[in-house]
N, C-alpha and C positions, 0 to 999 in steps of 0.2 A: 129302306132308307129312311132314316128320321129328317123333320125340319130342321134348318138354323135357329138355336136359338135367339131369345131376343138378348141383344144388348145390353150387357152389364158389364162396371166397374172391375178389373181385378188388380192383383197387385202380380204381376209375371214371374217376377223373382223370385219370390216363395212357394207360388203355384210350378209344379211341372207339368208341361204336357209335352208331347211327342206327336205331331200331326204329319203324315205323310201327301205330300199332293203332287198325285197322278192326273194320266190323260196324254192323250196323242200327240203331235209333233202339231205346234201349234197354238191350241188351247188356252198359253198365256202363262205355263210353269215357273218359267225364268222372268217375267216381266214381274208374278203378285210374287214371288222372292224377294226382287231388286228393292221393292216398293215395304214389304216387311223388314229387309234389313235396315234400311231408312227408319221403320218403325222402332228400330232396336232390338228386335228379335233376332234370337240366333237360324242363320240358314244355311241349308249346304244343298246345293245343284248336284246330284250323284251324275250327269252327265260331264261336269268338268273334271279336268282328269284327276285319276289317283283312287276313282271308286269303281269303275269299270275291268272289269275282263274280259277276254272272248272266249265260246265256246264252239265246237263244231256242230252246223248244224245240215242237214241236207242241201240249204239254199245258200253257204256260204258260212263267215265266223257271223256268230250270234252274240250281241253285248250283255251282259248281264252284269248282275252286281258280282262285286269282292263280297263277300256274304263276311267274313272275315272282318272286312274295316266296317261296313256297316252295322256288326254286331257290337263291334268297342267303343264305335261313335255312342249308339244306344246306352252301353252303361257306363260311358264317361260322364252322358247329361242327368244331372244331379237337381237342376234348377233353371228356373224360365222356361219361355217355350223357344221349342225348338221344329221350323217346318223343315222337312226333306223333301225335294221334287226327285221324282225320277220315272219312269215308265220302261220295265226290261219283263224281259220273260221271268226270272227268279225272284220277285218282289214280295211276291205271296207268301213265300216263307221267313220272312219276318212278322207279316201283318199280325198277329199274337205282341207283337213288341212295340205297337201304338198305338196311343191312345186315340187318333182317328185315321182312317183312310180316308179322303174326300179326291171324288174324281170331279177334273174341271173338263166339262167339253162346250162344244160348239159344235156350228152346220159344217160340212164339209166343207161348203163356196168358203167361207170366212175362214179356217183352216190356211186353205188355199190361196187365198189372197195371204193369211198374215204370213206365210211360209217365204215367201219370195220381198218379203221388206223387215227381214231380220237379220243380226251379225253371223247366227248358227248358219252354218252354209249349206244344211239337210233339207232341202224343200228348194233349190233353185234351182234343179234341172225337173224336164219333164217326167223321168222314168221316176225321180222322186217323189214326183206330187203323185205319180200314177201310183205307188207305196203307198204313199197316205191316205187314197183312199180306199185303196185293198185295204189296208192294216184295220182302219178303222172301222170298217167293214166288220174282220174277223176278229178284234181284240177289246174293241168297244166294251159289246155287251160283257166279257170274261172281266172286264173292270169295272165296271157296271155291278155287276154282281157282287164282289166282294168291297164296293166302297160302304162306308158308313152315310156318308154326303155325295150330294152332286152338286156342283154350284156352274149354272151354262152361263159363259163367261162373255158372252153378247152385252153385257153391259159394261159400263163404266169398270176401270182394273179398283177402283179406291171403293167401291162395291163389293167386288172380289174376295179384296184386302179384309176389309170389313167383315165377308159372313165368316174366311178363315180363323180373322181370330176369336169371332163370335164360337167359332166350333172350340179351336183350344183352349178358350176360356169355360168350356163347360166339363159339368164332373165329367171325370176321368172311366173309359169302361169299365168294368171289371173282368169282363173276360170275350175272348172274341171265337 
């Protein structure tokens, strides 16, 4: 995993980048979005509807991406940055197609708490929080591993805000 780097000027418009930001139910996906699009950057929650499908899994349907509209979205974006949140089993087989992965996490307790004081209604029963912390448990680390960034979102979200777009505003990988 590389540091954030430090803060600098860009011009977004001309610069592309494609940052994706993962992490567990909780972590704060949908909140540094709400706060980027404020910024003027382009965003898309793949948990709202239209990017999700199900697939069969032993433990019931399993959400994953439209790999499909995720791959058009990718070569529609020509200019600016552009963050995507989302966290599905199928994710990884895009990460070749952005220029960063950063996962955002947190302690479980905090998880836990923010779960039960948000609109998404995934984390307000018990059997749910008991999920989030099995999940995180077993999915963490596999995110963990293939992110570029980690940024643990204990702090301030306009911190957040910040080292993301400090990530998008850095050159671009060349290969992943």
């Amino acid at each position: 995993m590389t540091q954030v780097p430090e803060t600098k000027q860009h011009d977004t418009e001309s610069q592309r980048s494609v940052v994706l930001v993962t992490g567990m139910s909780g972590t704060g996906k949908s909140s540094a979005l709400a706060v980027l699009a404020r910024h003027g950057h382009q965003t898309i929650d793949t948990d709202e509807p239209g990017w999700i499908i199900h697939s069969h899994a032993p433990d019931g349907p399993e959400p994953i991406w439209d790999l499909d509209k995720v791959r058009a979205l990718l070569d529609r974006h020509r200019t600016g940055w552009l963050f995507i949140a989302g966290c599905v089993a199928n994710q990884r087989a895009l990460y070749h197609r952005f220029d960063a992965v950063v996962l955002l996490s947190a302690p479980v307790d905090i998880l836990l708490k923010r779960v039960t004081d948000r609109a998404n209604p995934f984390g307000s029963t018990s059997d749910d929080r008991a999920k989030i912390g099995s999940d995180l448990a077993a999915y963490e680390p596999l995110l963990r591993a293939g992110a570029d960034h980690e940024i643990v979102t204990t702090t301030p979200i306009t911190e957040v805000v910040a080292a993301l777009e400090q990530i998008a505003g850095a050159s671009p990988r060349t290969s992943r």
